[in-house]
C-alpha positions in Angstrom: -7.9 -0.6 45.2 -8.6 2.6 43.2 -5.1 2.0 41.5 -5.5 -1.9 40.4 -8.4 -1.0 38.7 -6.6 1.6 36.9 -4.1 -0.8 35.9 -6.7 -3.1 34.5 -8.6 -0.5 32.8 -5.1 0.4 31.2 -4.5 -3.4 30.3 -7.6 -3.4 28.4 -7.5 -0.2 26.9 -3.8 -1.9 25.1 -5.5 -5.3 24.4 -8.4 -3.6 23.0 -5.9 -1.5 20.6 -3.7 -4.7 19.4 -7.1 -6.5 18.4 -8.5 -3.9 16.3 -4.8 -3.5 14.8 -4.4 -6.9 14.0 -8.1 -6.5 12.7 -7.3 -3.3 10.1 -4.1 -5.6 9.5 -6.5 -8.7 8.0 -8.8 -6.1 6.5 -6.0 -4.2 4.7 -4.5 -7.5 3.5 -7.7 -8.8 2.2 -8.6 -5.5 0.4 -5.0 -6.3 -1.7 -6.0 -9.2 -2.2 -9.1 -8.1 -4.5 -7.1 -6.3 -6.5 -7.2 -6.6 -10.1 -5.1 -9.0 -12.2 -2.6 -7.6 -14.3 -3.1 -6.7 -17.8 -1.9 -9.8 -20.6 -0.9 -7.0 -23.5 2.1 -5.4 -23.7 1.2 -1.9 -24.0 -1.7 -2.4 -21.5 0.8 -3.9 -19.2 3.2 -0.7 -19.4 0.8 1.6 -18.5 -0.4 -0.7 -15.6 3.0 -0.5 -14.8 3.3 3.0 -15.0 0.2 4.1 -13.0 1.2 2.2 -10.3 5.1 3.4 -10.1 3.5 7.1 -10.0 0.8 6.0 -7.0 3.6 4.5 -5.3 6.7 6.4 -6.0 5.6 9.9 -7.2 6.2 13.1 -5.7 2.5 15.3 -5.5 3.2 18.5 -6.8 0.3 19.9 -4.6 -2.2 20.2 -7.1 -3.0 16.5 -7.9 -0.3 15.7 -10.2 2.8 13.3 -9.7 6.2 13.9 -10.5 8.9 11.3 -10.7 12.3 11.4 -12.6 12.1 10.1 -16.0 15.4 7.7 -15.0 13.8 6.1 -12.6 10.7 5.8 -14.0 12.2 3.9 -17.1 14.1 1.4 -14.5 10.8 0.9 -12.6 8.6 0.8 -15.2 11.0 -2.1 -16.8 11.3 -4.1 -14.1 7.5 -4.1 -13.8 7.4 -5.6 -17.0 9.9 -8.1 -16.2 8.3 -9.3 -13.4 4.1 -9.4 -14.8 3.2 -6.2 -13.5 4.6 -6.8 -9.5 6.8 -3.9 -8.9 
């Protein structure tokens, strides 16, 4: 008997991790979905654009700053602008 019930405390040590994944799952999904809308200017736009290429894409130099090469950057960046601020 002392083994079933470690089984079963096993199954609902799993179960119990799934729901609170799917749970941060909704959470994280509707945190996304407060974000901001995009900027309507141009130049506003580009530096939206940009901010988010370096959060996402940017190597941290240790000290709180981003790097990311300036190619790429320029072909991100563009596309961004293409596409209404959605990288």
């Amino acid at each position: 008997m002392g083994q079933l019930g470690f089984v079963r405390f096993a199954i609902a040590i799993v179960v119990a991790g799934c729901m609170m994944s799917s749970a941060m799952d909704a959470a994280l999904a509707a945190h996304k979905a407060k974000a901001q809308a995009n900027p309507s200017s141009p130049d506003a736009l580009y530096l939206h654009c940009r901010s988010v290429i370096f959060r996402k894409y940017g190597r941290s130099s240790g000290d709180g700053r981003r790097f990311i090469d300036r190619t790429r950057m320029v072909e991100l960046a563009d596309h961004c602008v293409r596409n209404g601020g959605r990288i």
